[in-house]
PANU-402426 format. One record per residue: residue number from 1; x, y negated, z of N, C-alpha, C in turn. Coordinates in nm, 3 decimals. Last residue first. Layout:
BEGIN
<node NUM,<X,Y,Z>,<X,Y,Z>,<X,Y,Z>>,
...
end
This chain:
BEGIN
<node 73,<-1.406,0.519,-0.567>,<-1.446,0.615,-0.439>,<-1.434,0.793,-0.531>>,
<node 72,<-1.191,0.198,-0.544>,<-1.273,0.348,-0.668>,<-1.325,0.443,-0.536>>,
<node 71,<-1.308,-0.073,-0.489>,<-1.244,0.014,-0.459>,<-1.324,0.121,-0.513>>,
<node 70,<-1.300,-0.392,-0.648>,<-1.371,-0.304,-0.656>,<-1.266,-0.170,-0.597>>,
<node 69,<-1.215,-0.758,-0.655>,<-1.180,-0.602,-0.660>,<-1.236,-0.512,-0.630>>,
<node 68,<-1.270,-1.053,-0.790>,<-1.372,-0.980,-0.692>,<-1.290,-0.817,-0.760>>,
<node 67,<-1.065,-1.291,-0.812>,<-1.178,-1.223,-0.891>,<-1.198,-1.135,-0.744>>,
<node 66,<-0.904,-1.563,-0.884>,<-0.975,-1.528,-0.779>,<-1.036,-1.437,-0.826>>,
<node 65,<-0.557,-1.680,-1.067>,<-0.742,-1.629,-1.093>,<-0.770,-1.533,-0.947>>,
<node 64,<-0.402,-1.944,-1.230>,<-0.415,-1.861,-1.094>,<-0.568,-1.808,-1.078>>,
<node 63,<-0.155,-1.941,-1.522>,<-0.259,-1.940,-1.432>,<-0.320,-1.868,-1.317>>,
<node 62,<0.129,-2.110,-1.594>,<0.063,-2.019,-1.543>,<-0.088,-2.028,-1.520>>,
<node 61,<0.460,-2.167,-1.749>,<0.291,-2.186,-1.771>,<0.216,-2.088,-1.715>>,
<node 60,<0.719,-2.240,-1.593>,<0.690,-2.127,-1.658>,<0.541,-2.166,-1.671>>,
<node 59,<0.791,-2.464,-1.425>,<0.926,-2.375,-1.487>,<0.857,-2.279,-1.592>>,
<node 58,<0.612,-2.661,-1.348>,<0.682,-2.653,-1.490>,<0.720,-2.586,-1.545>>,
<node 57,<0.667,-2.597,-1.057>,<0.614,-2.749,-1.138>,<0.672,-2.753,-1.266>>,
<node 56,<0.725,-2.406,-0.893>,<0.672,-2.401,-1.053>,<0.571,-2.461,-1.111>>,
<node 55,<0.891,-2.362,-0.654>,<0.902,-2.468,-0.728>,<0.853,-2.449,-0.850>>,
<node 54,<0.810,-2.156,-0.452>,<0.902,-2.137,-0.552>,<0.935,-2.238,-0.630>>,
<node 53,<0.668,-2.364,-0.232>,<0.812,-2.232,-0.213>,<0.841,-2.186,-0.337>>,
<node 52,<0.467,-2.397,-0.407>,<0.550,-2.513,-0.366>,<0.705,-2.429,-0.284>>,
<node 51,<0.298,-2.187,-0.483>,<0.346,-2.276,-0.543>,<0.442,-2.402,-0.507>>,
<node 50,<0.267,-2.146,-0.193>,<0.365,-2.046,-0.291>,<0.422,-2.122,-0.397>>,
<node 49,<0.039,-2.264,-0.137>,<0.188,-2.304,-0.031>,<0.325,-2.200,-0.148>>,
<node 48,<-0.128,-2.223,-0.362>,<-0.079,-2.351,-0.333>,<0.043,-2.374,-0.242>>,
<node 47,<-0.222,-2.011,-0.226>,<-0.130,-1.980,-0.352>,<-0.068,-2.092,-0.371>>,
<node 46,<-0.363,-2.070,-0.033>,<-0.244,-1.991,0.000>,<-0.147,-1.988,-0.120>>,
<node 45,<-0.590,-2.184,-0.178>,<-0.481,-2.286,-0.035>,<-0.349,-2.185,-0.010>>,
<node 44,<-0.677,-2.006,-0.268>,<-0.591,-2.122,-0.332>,<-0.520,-2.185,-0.258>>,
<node 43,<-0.794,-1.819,-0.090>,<-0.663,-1.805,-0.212>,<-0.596,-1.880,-0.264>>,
<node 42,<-0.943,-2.011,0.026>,<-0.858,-1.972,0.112>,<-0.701,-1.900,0.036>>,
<node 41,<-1.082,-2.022,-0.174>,<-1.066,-2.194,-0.119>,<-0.903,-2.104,-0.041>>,
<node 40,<-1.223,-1.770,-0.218>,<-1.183,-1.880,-0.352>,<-1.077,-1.959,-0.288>>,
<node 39,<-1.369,-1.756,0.054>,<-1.219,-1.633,0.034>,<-1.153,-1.697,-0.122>>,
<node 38,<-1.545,-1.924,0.066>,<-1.477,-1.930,0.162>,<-1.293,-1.868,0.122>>,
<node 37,<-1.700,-1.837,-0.154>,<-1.663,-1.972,-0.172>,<-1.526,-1.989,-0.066>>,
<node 36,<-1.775,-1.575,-0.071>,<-1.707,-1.597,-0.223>,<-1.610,-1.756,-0.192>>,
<node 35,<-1.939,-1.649,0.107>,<-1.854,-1.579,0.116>,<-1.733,-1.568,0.011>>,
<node 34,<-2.155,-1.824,0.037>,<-2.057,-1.871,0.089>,<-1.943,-1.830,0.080>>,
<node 33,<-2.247,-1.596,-0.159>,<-2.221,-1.727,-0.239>,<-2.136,-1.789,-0.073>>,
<node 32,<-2.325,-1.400,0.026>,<-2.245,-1.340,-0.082>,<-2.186,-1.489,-0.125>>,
<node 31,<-2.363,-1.557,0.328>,<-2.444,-1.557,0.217>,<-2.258,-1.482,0.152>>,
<node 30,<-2.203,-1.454,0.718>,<-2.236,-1.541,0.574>,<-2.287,-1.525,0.423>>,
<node 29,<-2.122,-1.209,0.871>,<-2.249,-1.336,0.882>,<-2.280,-1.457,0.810>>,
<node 28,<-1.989,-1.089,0.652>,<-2.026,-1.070,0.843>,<-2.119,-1.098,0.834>>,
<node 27,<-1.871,-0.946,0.329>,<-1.946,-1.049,0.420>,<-2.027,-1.025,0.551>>,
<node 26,<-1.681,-0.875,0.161>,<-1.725,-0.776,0.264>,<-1.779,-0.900,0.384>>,
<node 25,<-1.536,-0.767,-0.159>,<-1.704,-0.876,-0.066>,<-1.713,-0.773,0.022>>,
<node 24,<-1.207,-0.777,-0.163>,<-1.322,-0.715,-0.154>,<-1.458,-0.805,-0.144>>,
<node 23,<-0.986,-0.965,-0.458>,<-1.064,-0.938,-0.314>,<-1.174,-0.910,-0.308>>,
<node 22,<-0.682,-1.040,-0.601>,<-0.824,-1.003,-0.604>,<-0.875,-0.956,-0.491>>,
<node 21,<-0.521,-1.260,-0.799>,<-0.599,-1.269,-0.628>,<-0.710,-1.148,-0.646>>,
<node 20,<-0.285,-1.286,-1.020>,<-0.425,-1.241,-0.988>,<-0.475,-1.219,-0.801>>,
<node 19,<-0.130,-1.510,-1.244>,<-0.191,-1.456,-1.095>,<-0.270,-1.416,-1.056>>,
<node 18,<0.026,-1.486,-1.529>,<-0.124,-1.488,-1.457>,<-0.124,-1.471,-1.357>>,
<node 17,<0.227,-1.651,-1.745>,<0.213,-1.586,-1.638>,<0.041,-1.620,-1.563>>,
<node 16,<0.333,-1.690,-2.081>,<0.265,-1.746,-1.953>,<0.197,-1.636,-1.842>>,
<node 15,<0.701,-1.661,-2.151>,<0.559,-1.651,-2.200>,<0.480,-1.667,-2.062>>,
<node 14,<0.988,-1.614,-2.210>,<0.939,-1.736,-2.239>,<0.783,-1.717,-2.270>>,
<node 13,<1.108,-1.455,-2.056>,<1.048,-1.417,-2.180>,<0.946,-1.513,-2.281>>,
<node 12,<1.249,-1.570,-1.822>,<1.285,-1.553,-1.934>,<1.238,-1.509,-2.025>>,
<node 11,<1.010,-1.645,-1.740>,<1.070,-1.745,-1.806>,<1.157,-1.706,-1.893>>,
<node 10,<0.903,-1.437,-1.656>,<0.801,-1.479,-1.733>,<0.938,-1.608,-1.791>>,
<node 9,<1.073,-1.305,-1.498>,<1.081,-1.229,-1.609>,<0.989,-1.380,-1.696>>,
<node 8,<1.043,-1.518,-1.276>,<1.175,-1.527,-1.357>,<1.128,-1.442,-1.407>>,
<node 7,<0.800,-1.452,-1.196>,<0.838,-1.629,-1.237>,<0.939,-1.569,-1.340>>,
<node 6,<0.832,-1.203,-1.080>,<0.735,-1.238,-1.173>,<0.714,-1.352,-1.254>>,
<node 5,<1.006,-1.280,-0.897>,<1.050,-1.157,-0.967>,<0.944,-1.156,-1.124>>,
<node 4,<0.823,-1.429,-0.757>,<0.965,-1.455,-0.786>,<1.004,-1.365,-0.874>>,
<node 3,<0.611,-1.205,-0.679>,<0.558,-1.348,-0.781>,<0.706,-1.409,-0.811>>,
<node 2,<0.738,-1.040,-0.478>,<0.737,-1.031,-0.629>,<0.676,-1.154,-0.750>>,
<node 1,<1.049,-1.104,-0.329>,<0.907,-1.132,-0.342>,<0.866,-1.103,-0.487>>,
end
């Protein structure tokens, strides 16, 4: 997995690690602002089960970021 592969370089280089989530807006039937809110909640809840399958209560200083990805045309 690579966030594992991404834990352990970051520890051993003893420096803080970023997570990046990034995702299209491609909203059905909900506001840009729900839509956002829905796909935020749903990254975290997923990154949250990760965080607990690798155990990095500590091992390495991180942060976890939601942003909005853009496809080049």
């Amino acid at each position: 997995m690579v966030l594992k592969v991404a834990v352990d370089l970051a520890v051993h280089y003893k420096t803080r690690l970023i997570v990046l989530y990034a995702y299209r807006i491609l909203p059905e039937k909900e506001t840009l602002a729900d839509y956002r809110k829905t796909i935020v909640k749903k990254a975290h809840d997923q990154f949250t089960l990760l965080e607990n399958k690798l155990q990095l209560n500590g091992s390495v200083p991180y942060e976890f970021r939601a942003e909005v990805g853009f496809i080049r045309s």
